[in-house]
VEXKERO-249472 format. One record per residue: x, y, z of N, C-alpha, C in turn; residue number from 0; residue in three letters. Coordinates in nm, 2 decimals. Last residue first. Example, Ala and Ser with C-alpha at 12.3 -4.5 7.8 and 13.67 -1.06 7.14 Angstrom:
<recs>
     nxx     nyy     nzz    caxx    cayy    cazz     cxx     cyy     czz    k    r
    1.28   -0.22    0.71    1.37   -0.11    0.71    1.29    0.00    0.79    1  SER
    1.32   -0.57    0.78    1.23   -0.45    0.78    1.32   -0.33    0.78    0  ALA
</recs>
This chain:
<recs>
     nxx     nyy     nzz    caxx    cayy    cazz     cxx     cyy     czz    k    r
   -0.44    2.55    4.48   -0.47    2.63    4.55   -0.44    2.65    4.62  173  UNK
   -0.34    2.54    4.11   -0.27    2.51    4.22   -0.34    2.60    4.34  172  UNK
   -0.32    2.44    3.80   -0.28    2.55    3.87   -0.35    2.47    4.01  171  UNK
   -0.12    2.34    3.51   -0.16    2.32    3.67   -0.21    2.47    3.74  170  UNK
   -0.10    2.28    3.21   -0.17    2.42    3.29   -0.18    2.34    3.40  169  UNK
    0.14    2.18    2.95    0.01    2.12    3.04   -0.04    2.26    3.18  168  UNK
    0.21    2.02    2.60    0.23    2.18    2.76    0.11    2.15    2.79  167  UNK
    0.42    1.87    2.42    0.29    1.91    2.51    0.30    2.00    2.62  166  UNK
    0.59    1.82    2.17    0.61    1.94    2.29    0.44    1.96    2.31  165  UNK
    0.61    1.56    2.02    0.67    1.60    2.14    0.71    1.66    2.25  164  UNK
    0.38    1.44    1.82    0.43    1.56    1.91    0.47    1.57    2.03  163  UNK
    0.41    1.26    1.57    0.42    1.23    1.75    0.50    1.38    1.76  162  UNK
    0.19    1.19    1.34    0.33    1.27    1.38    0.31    1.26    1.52  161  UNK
    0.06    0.95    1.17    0.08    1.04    1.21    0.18    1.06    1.29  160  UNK
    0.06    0.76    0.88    0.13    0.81    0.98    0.08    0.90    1.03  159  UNK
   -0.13    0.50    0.69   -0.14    0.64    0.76   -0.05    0.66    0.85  158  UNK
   -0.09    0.32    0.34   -0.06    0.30    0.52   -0.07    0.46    0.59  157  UNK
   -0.31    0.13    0.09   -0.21    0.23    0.22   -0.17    0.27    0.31  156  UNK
   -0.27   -0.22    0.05   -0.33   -0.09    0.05   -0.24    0.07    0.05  155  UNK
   -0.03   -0.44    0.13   -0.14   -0.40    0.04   -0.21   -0.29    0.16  154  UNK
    0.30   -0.40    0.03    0.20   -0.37    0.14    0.07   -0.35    0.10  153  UNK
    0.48   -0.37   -0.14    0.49   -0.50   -0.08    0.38   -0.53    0.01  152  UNK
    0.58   -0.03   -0.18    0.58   -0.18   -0.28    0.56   -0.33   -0.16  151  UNK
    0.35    0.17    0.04    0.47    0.10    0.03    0.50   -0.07   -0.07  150  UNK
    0.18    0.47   -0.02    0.16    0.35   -0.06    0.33    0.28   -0.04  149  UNK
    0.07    0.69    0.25    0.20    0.66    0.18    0.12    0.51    0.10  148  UNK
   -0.02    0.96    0.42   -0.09    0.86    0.36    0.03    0.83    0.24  147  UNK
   -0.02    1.16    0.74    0.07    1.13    0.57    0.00    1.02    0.55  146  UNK
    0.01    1.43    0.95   -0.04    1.28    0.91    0.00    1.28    0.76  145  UNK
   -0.05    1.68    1.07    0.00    1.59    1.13   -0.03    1.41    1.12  144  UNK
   -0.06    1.87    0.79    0.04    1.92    0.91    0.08    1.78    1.03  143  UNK
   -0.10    1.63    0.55   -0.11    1.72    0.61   -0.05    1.79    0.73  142  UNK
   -0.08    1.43    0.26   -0.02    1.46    0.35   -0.08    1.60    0.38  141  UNK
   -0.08    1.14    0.03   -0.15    1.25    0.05   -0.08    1.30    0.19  140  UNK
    0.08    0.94   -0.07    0.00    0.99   -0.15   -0.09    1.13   -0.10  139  UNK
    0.45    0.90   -0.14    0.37    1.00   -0.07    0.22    1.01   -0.10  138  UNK
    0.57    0.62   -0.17    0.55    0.72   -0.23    0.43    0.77   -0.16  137  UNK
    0.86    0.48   -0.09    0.75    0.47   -0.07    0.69    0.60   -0.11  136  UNK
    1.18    0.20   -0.06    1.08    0.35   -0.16    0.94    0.34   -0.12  135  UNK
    1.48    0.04   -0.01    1.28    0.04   -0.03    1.26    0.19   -0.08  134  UNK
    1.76   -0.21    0.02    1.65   -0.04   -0.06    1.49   -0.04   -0.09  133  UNK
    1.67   -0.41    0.19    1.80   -0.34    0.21    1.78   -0.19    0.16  132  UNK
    1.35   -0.52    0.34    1.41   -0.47    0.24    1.54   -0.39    0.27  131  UNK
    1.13   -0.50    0.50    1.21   -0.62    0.47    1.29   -0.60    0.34  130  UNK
    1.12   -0.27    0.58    1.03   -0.25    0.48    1.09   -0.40    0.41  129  UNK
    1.45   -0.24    0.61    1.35   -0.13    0.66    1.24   -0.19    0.56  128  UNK
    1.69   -0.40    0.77    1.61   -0.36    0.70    1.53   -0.34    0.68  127  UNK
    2.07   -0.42    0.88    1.96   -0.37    0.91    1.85   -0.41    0.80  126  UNK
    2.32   -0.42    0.81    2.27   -0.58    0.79    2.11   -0.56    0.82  125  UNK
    2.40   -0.09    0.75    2.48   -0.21    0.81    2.39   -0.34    0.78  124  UNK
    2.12    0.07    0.65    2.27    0.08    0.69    2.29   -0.08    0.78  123  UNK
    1.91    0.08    0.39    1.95    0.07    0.51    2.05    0.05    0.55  122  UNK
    1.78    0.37    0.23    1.90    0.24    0.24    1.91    0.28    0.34  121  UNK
    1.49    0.49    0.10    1.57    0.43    0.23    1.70    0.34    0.17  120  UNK
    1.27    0.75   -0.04    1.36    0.64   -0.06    1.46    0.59    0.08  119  UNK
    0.98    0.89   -0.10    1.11    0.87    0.01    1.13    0.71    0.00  118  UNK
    0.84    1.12   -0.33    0.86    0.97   -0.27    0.99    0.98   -0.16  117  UNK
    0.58    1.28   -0.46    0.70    1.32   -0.30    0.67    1.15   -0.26  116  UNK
    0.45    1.50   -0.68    0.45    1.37   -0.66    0.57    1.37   -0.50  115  UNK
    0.38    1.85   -0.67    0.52    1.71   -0.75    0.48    1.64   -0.67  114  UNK
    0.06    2.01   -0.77    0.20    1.99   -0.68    0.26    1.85   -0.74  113  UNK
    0.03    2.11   -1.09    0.01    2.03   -0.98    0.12    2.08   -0.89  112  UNK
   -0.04    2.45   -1.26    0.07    2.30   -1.24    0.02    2.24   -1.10  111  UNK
   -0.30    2.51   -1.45   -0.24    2.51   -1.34   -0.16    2.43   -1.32  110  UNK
   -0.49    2.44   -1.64   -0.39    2.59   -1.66   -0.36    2.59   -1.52  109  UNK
   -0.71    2.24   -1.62   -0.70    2.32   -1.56   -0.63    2.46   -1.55  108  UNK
   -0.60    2.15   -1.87   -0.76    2.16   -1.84   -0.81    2.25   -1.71  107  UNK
   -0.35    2.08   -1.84   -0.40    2.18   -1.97   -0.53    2.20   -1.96  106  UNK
   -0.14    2.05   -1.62   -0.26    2.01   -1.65   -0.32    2.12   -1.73  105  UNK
    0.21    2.03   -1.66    0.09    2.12   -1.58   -0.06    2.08   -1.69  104  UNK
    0.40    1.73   -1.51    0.37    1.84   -1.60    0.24    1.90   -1.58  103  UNK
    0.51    1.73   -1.21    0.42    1.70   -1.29    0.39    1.77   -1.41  102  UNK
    0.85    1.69   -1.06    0.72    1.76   -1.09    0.64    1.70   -1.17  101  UNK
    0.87    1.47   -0.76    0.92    1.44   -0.91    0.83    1.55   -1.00  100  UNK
    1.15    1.47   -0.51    1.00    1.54   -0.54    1.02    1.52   -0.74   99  UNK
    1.23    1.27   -0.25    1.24    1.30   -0.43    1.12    1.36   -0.44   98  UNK
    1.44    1.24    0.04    1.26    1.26   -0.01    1.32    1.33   -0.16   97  UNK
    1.56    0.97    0.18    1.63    1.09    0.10    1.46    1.14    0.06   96  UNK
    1.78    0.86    0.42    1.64    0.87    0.40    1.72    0.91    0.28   95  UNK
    1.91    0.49    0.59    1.97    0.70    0.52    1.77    0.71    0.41   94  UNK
    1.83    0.39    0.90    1.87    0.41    0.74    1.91    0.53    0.73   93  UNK
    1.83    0.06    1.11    1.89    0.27    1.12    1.91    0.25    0.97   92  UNK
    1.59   -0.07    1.32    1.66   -0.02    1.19    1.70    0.12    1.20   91  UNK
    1.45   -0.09    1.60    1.49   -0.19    1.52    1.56   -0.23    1.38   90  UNK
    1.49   -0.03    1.92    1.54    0.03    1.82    1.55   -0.12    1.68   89  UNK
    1.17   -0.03    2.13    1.29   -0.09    2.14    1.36   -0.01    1.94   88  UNK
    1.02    0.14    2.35    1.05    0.14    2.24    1.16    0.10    2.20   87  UNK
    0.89    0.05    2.68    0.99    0.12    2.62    1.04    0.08    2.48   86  UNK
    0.57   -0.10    2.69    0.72   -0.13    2.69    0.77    0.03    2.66   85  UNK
    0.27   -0.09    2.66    0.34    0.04    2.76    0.51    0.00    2.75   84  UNK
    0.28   -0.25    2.33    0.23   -0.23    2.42    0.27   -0.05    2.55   83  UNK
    0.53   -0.19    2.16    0.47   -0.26    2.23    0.40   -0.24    2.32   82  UNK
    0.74   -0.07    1.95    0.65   -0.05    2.03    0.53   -0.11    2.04   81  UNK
    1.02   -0.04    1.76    0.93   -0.11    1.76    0.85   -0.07    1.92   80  UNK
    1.16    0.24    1.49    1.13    0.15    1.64    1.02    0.09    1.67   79  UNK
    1.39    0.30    1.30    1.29    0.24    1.34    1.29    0.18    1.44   78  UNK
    1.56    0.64    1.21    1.58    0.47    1.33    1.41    0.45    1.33   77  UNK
    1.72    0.76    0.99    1.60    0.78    0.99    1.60    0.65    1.10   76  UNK
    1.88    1.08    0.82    1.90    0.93    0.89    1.76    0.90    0.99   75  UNK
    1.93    1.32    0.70    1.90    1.22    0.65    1.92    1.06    0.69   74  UNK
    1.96    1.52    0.90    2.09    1.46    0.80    2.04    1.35    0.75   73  UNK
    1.75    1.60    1.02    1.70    1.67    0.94    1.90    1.63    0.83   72  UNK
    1.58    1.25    1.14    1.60    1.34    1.13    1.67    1.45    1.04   71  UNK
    1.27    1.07    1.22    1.36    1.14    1.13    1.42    1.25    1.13   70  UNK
    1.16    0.79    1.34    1.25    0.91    1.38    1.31    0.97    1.28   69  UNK
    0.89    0.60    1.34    1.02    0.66    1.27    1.04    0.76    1.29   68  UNK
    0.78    0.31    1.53    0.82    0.47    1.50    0.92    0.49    1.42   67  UNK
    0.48    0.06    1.48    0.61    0.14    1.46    0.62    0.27    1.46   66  UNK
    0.30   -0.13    1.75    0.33    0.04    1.62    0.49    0.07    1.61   65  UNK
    0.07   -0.28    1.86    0.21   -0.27    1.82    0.22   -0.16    1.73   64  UNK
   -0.19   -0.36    1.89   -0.09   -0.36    2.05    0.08   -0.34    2.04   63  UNK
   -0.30   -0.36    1.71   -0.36   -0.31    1.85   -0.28   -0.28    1.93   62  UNK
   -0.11   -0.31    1.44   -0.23   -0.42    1.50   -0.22   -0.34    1.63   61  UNK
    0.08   -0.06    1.37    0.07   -0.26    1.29   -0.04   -0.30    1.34   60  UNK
    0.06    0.25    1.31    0.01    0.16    1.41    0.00   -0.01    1.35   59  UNK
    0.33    0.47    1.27    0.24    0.36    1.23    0.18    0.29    1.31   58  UNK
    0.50    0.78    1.34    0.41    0.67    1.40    0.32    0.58    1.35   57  UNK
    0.71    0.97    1.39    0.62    0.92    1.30    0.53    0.82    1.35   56  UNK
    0.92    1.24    1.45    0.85    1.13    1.46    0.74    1.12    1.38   55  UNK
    1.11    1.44    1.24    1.03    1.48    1.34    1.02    1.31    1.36   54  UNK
    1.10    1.56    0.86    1.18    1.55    1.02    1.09    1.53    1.12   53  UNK
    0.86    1.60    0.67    0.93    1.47    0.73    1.01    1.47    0.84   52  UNK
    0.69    1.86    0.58    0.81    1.82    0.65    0.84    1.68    0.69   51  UNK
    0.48    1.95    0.40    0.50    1.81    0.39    0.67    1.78    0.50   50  UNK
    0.46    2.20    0.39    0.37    2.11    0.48    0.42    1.97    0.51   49  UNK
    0.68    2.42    0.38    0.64    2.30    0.29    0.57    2.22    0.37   48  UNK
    0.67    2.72    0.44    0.67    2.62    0.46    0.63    2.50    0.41   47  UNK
    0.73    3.01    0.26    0.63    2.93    0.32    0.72    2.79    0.31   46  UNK
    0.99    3.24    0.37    0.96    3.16    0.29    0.85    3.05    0.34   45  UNK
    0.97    3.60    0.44    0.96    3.46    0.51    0.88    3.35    0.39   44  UNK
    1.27    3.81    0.30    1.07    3.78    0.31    1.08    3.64    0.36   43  UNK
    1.44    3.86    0.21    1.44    3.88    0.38    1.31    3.90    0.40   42  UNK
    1.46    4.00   -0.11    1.55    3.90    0.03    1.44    3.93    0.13   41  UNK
    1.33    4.10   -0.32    1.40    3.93   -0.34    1.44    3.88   -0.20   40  UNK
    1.10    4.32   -0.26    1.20    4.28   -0.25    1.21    4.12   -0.26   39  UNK
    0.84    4.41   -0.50    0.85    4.38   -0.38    0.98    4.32   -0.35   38  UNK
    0.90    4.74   -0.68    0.85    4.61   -0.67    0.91    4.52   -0.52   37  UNK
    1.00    4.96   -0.66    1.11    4.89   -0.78    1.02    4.73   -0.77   36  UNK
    0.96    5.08   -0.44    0.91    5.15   -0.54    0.94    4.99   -0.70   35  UNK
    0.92    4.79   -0.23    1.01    4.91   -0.26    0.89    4.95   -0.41   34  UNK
    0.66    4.68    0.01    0.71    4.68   -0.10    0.76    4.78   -0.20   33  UNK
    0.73    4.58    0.32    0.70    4.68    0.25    0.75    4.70    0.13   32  UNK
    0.61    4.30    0.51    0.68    4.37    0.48    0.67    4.47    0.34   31  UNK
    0.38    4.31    0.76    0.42    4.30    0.67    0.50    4.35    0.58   30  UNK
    0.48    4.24    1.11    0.45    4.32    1.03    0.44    4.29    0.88   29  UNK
    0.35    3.95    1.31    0.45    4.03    1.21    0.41    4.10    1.13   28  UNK
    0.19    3.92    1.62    0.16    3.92    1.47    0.31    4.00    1.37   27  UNK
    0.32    3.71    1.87    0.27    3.83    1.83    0.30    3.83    1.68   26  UNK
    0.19    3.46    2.05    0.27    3.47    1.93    0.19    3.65    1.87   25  UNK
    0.16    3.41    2.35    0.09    3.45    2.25    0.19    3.51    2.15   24  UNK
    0.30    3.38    2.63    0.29    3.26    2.49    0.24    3.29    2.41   23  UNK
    0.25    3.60    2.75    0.35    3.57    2.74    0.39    3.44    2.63   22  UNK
   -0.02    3.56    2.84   -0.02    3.67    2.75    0.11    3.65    2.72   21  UNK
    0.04    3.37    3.03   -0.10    3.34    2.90   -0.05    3.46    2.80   20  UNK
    0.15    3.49    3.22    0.21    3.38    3.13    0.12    3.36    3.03   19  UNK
   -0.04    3.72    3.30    0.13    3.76    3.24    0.19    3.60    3.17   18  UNK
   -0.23    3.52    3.42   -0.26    3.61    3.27   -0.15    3.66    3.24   17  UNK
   -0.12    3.44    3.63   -0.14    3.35    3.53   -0.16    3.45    3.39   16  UNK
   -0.05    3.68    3.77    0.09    3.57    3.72    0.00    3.47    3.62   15  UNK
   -0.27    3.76    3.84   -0.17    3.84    3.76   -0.10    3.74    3.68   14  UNK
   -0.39    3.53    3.97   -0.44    3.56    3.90   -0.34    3.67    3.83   13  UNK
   -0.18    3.54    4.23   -0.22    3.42    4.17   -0.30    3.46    3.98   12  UNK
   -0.26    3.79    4.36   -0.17    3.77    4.29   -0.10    3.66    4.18   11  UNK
   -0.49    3.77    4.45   -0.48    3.89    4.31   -0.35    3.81    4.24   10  UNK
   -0.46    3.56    4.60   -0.53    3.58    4.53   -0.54    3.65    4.38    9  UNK
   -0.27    3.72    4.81   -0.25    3.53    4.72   -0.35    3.54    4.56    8  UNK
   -0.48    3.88    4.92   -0.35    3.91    4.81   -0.29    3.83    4.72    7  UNK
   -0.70    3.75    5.03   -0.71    3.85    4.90   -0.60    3.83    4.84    6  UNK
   -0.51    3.62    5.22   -0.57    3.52    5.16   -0.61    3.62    4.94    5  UNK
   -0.43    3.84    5.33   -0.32    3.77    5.30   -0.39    3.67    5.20    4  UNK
   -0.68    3.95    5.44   -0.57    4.01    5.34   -0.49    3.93    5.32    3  UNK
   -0.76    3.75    5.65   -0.82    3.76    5.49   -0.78    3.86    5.41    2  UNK
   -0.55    3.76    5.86   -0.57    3.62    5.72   -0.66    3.64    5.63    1  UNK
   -0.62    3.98    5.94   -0.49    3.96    5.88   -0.49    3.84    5.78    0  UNK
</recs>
């Protein structure tokens, strides 16, 4: 009796994990079908701008301190200070704004650049972001989970990465 009960735990343990494994897997979208008259104007998925800004941020100042920036998607943006294992204390609330400036298109190439992508800040109430009431910082390079920014007052460049917030973790359990 205990080694059927033990088998069936078993099978059954193993079902339930491949039904959740196979239950996260992003199924493939069809592609959509282009009318006689050419490919339709609506209800095609627009690509994503890599460069999203909403979300967290993360600078690291020295070993044992980092700033966060919280952005979110009404244009308001809280700095936080981070210490060590402390709880992240709040140290500026602004209004964001991101400028894309285009480039005229390179005649050596026959191709247009991508636009230049600065973000501007005012900071709200007595607050200041970048020791500064209005600051600006311009985008130099950016990927799905990091940004390279030059800020007026700061020598060099500075690197962010993105604090992902949705980790998923596998227990299993005997």
């Amino acid at each position: 009796m205990k080694l059927t009960a033990r088998i069936s735990l078993l099978v059954l343990t193993l079902v339930l994990a491949t039904v959740t494994a196979l239950a996260q897997q992003e199924k493939p979208r069809p592609a959509p079908r282009p009318t006689p008259a050419g490919p339709p104007e609506f209800g095609l998925d627009k690509k994503k701008c890599p460069c999203d800004i909403v979300g967290t941020w993360k600078a690291q100042v020295s070993k044992e301190e980092a700033r966060l920036y919280e952005f979110d998607g009404a244009g308001t943006v809280k700095v936080l200070k981070a210490t060590g294992n402390e709880k992240p204390t709040e140290v500026a609330t602004a209004k964001y704004e991101v400028v894309e400036e285009a480039l005229p298109m390179d005649p050596a190439a026959g191709e247009q650049k991508p636009p230049d992508k600065t973000i501007t800040f005012t900071a709200t109430g007595k607050n200041r972001i970048f020791g500064k009431t209005d600051a600006s910082m311009k985008i130099v390079s950016y990927d799905d989970s990091s940004l390279t920014c030059e800020i007026p007052g700061v020598a060099g460049t500075v690197r962010w990465t993105r604090v992902d917030p949705d980790r998923y973790f596998l227990i299993l359990v005997a």
